[in-house]
C-alpha positions in Angstrom: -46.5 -99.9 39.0 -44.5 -101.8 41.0 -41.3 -102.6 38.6 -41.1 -100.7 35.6 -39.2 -102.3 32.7 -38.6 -99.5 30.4 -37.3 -97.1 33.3 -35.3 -100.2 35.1 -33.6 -100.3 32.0 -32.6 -97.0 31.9 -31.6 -97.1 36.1 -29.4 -100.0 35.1 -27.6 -98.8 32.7 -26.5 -95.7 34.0 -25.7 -97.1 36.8 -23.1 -99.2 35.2 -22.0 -96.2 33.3 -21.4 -94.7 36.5 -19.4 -97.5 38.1 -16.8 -97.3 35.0 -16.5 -93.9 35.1 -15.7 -94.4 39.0 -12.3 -96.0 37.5 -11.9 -93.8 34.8 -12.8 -90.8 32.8 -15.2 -92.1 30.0 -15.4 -90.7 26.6 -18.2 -90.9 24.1 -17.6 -94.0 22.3 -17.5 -96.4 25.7 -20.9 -94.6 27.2 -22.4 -95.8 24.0 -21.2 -99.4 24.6 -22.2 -99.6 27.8 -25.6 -98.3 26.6 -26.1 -100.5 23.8 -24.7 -103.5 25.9 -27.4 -102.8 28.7 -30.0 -101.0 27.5 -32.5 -101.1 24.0 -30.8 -100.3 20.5 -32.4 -96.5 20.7 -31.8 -95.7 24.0 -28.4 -94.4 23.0 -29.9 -91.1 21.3 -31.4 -90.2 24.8 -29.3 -91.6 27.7 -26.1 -89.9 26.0 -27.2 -87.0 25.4 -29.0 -86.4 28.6 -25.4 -87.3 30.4 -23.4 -85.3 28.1 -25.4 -82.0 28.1 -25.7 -82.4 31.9 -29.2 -82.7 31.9 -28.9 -85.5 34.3 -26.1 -84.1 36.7 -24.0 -87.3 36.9 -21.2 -87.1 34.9 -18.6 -84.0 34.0 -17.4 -82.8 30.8 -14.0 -84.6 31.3 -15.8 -87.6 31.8 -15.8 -88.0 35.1 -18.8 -88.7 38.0 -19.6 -86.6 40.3 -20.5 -89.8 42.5 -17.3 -90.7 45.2 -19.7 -94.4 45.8 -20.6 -96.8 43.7 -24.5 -96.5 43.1 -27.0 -98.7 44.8 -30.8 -98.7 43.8 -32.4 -100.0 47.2 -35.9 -102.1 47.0 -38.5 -98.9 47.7 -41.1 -100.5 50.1 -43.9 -101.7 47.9 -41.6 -103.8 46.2 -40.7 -105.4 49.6 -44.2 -105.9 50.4 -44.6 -107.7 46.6 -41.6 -109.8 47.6 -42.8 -110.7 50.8 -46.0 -111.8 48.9 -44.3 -113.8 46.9 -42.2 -115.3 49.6 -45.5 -116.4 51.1 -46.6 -118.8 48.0 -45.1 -122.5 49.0 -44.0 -123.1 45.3 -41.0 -120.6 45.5 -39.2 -123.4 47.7 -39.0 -125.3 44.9 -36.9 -123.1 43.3 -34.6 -121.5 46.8 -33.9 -122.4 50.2 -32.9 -119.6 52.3 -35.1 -116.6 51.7 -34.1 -114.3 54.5 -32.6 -111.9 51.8 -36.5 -110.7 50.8 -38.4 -112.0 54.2 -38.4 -108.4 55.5 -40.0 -109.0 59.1 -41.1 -105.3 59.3 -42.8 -105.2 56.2 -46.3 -105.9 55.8 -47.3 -108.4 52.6 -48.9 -106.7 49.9 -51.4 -109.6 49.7 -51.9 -112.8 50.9 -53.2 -116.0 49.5 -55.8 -115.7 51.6 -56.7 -112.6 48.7 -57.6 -115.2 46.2 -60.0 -117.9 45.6 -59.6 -120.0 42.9 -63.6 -121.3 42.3 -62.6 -123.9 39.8 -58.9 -125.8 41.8 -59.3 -129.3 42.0 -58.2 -129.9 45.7 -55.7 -132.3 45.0 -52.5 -130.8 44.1 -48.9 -131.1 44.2 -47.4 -131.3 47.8 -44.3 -128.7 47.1 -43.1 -128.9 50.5 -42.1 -132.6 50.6 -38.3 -133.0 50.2 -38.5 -135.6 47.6 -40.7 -133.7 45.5 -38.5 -130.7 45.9 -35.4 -132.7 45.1 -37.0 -133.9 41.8 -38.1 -130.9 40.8 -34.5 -129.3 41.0 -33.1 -132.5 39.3 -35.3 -132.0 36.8 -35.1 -127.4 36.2 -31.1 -128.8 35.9 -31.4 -131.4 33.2 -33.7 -129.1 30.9 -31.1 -126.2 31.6 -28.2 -128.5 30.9 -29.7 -130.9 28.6 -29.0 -134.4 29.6 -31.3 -137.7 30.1 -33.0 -138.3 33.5 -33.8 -141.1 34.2 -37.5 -141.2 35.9 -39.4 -144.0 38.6 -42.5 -143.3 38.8 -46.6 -144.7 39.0 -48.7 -145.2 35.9 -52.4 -144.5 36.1 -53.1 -148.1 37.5 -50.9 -147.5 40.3 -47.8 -149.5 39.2 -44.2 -148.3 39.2 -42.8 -147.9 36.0 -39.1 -146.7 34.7 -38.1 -144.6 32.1 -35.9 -142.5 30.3 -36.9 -138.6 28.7 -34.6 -136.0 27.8 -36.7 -132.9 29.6 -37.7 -129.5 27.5 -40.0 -127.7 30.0 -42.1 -128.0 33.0 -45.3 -127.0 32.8 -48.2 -126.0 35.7 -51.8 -126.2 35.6 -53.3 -123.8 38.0 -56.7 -126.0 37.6 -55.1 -129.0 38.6 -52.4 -127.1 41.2 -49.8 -129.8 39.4 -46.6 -129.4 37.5 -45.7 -131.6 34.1 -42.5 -132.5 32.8 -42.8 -132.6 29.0 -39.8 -134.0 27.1 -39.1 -137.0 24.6 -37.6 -140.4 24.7 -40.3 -142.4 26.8 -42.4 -145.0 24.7 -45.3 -144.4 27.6 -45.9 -141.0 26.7 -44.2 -137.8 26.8 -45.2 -135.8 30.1 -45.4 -137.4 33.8 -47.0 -135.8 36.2 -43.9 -134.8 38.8 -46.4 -135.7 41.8 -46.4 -139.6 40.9 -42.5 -139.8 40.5 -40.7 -141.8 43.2 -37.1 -141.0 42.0 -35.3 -139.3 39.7 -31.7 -139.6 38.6 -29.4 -138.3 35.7 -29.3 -141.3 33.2 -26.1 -142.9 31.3 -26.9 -143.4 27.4 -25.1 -144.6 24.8 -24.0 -142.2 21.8 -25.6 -144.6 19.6 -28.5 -144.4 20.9 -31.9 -142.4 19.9 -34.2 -141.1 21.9 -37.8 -141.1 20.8 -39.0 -137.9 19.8 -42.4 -136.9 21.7 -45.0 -136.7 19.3 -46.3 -132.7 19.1 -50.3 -132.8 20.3 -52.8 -132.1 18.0 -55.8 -129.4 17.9 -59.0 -131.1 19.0 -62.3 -129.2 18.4 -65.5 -130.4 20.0 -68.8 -129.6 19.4 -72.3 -129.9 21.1 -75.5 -129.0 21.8 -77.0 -128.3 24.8 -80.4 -127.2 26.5 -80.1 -124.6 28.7 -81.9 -126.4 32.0 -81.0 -126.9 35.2 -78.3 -124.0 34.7 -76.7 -126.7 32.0 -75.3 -123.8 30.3 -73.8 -121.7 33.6 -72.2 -125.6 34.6 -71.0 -126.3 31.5 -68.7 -123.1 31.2 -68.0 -123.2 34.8 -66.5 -126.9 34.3 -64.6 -126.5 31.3 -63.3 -122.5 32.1 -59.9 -123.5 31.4 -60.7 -124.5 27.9 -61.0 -121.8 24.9 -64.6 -121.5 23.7 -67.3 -119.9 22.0 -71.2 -120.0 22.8 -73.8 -119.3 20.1 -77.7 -118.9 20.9 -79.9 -121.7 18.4 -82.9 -120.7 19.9 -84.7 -120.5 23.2 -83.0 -122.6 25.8 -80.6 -123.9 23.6 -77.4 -123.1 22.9 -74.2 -124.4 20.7 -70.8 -124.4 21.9 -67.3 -125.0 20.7 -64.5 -126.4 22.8 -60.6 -126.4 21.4 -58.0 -127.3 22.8 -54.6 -129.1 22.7 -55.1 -132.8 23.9 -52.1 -134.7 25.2 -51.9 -138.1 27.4 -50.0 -137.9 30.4 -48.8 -140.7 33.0 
């Protein structure tokens, strides 16, 4: 494994619990803080124990640490060659600037995109390395962090510029359509734009008597159909709508019956 959750826990915590006891001899009571405060609820009944008894040689009987330096846990080096994967995937400007912290010029990537091929990616996707996009995509993380109206410019599906205002909840990415979606409420032309179409973005100014229109939750939509399998209808037909949940039942020879669910939503 690469990072470990339970046992990064556990590295975490005592380290803290080492840093305190750096300033001062700890006693019982405050390791267990530090333990519940950083670690799960029943770590307590082995991380204690395991300091007390000295079964991990770290701190003394009196309470102190052996240590004279605070305790570092440096990257090991597949976790710098997972980094400098990542690094390597243009969407993680959207979200930082300066990576020179985890470029690592020595270390070799642990993959590449190169690695993958996606059979089913529409070709047409978000451009994350243009500024404005980039801009409007922070602008946008800040106000569903923060909470407060944006307000929005951007191209309806006829090609026309539009305005609006949406309080944001979440963004949300479609690997088949390599595109991200704001989805929020307040807009009467729908409740998720497309961030590629928007031309500008700015925090808006409303009044505290006014109400914001609530997006209306999508429904469950079920389709079902017959098909006969010629032509390798039935190989195309899963291949086009992968990203959809399904189930395939045999009628009889060469023809097949399948169910398609998923949730619908309009978008601008």
């Amino acid at each position: 494994m690469i990072f470990h959750e339970i046992y990064s826990v556990y590295y975490q915590t005592v380290a803290k619990i080492l840093e305190v006891a750096l300033d001062h001899p700890l006693k019982k009571d405050e390791i267990c803080k530090i333990i519940e405060k950083y670690a799960f609820s029943e770590s307590v009944l082995s991380i204690e124990p395991a300091l007390r008894e000295q079964k991990w040689q770290l701190i003394r009987s009196d309470g102190t640490t052996v240590l004279k330096n605070h305790p570092s846990m440096p990257l090991t080096t597949i976790q710098k060659r997972w980094l400098k994967s990542i690094c390597q995937d243009p969407r993680i400007h959207l979200f930082q600037d300066d990576l020179k912290e985890i470029d690592f010029p020595e270390i070799e990537p642990l993959f590449t995109l190169d690695d993958f091929y996606i059979f089913d990616q529409y070709q047409d996707g978000d451009d994350y390395t243009d500024k404005v996009y980039i801009r409007n995509f922070r602008m946008i993380l800040d106000a569903i962090k923060n909470q407060y109206p944006l307000e929005i410019t951007t191209y309806n599906h006829k090609g026309q510029k539009v305005s609006m205002k949406i309080l944001p909840k979440y963004l949300e990415y479609s690997e088949k359509d390599d595109k991200f979606r704001v989805a929020g409420f307040g807009s009467r032309l729908g409740g998720t734009v497309n961030l590629g179409r928007i031309i500008s973005c700015e925090r808006a100014e409303i009044s505290e008597n006014a109400e914001l229109i609530h997006r209306i939750p999508p429904r469950k939509r079920r389709v079902i159909f017959e098909l006969k399998d010629e032509r390798n209808a039935l190989e195309r037909a899963l291949l086009h709508f992968a990203h959809f949940p399904k189930k395939a039942e045999r009628i009889e020879r060469n023809q097949r019956k399948s169910k398609y669910s998923n949730l619908l939503r309009k978008s601008n």
